[in-house]
Every structure is written in structure tokens, then in C-alpha cells.
N, C-alpha and C positions, 0 to 999 in steps of 0.2 A: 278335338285336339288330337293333331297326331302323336303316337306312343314314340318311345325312345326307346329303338330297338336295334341294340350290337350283334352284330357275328364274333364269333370265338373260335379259335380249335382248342378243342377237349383238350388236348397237351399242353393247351397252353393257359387252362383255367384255371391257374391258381394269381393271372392278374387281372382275375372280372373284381367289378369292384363291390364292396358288401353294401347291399341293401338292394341290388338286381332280384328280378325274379329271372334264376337260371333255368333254362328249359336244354333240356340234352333232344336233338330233335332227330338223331339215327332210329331207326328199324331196329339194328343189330347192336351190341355193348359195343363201346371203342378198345380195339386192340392194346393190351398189355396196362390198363388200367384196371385197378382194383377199385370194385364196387364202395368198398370202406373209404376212397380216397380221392371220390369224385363227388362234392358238394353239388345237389342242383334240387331242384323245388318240383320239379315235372318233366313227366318221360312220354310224352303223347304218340305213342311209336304210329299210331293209325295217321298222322301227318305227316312219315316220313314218305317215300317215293314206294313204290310199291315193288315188293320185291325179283319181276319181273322186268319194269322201267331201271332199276339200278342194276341189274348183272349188264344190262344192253346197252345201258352207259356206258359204265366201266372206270368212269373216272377220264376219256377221251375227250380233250379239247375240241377236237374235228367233231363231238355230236352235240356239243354243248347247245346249239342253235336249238335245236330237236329236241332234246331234252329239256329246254328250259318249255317248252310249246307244252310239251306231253306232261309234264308234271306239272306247270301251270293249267290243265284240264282238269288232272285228276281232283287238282287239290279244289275244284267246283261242283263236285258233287254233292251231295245232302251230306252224306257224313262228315264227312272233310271241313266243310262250312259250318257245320255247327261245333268241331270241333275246334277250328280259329276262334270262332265266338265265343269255347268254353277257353280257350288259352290267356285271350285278351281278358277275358272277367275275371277266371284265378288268379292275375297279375296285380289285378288292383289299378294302383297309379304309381306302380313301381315299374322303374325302367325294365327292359327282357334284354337277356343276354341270350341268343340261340347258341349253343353248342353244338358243335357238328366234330369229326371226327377226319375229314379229308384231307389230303395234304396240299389239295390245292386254295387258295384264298378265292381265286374267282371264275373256280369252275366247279361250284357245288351248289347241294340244293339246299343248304340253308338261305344264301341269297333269294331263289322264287320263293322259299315260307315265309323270308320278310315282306319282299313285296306284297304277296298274300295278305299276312298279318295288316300290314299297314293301308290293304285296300277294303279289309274287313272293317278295320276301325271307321274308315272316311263312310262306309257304307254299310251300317247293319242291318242285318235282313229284319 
């Protein structure tokens, strides 16, 4: 069964709906949020991009092609893979809301952790 898995911006997580398993899916905390005031169930930061792939981003539409390539690789490694697998099992059979923190809706890498996410699920190692 495929999972039911939403995108979110962090800013805007107070209309995920209760009973998600929230997953915050940045490397780094989201700017100007308090710790005390962000509800989420997991922070798997070793799934985020790696911290050399996201300064070389930057958040630039023009690399989005490249970027979505290069962090769909990373995220095939051993570690990576097993930590989808450990994301998908902590969830249960509860929907995942990915939380990301970027201001753009369709130039971020929570969309490749979904696809990921939902290629893990069709396929587990």
C-alpha cells in the first residue's frame, strides 16, 4: 500500500492535521521557530541533503534539475536507505507530514524525500 505522505512549510504547521506522523526533514532548526513551539514526532537530520549539496543549491530554481539528480543519489546509499525504512516503520500506518522549512513549495528537497519515501515503501530492501 502506498503511504500518504504531505509536504508542509514549518511556518505553516499549525494546519497539519492531528494524528500525522510529523517528520521535520531539514539538517539545520527552521529560522525564527521556537523549539517549545513546533510539534513533530521525528527529526532524521541524516536524510536531509547534505550539507555541501544545500549551500550549492541555494535555494536556485536554475539548479533544481541537478539538485533533485544529486540528492536523489545521496539519498541511495546504505545509510540513507535504511534510514527511509527506519522513517516508514516509526510511522506506523499513520499518514507523514514532511516538514521542511523553504519558501519555496516546488523547489525543495522535501519533495525528492517523498518520492524516496514512497519508492522505499513500493520496494523494501
Amino acid at each position: 500500500m502506498k503511504p500518504d505522505i504531505e509536504l508542509h512549510r514549518v511556518y505553516d504547521h499549525a494546519a497539519v492535521a492531528a494524528g500525522r506522523y510529523r517528520v521535520l526533514v531539514d539538517r539545520l532548526w527552521p529560522r525564527g521557530i521556537r523549539r517549545e513551539d513546533l510539534v513533530y514526532d521525528a527529526w532524521p537530520k541524516d536524510l536531509a541533503p547534505s550539507p555541501e549539496l544545500r549551500r550549492w543549491f541555494g535555494h536556485l530554481p536554475e539548479r533544481w534539475a541537478e539538485f533533485h539528480l544529486r540528492y536523489a543519489a545521496e539519498l541511495k546509499g546504505d545509510a540513507q536507505r535504511q534510514g527511509l525504512a527506519d522513517l516508514l516503520r516509526d510511522a506506523g500506518d499513520h499518514p507523514i507530514t514532511l516538514l521542511y522549512g523553504a519558501k519555496d513549495p516546488d523547489h525543495n528537497h522535501a519533495i525528492v524525500l517523498r518520492e524516496a519515501l514512497l519508492r522505499t515503501a513500493r520496494h523494501p530492501s
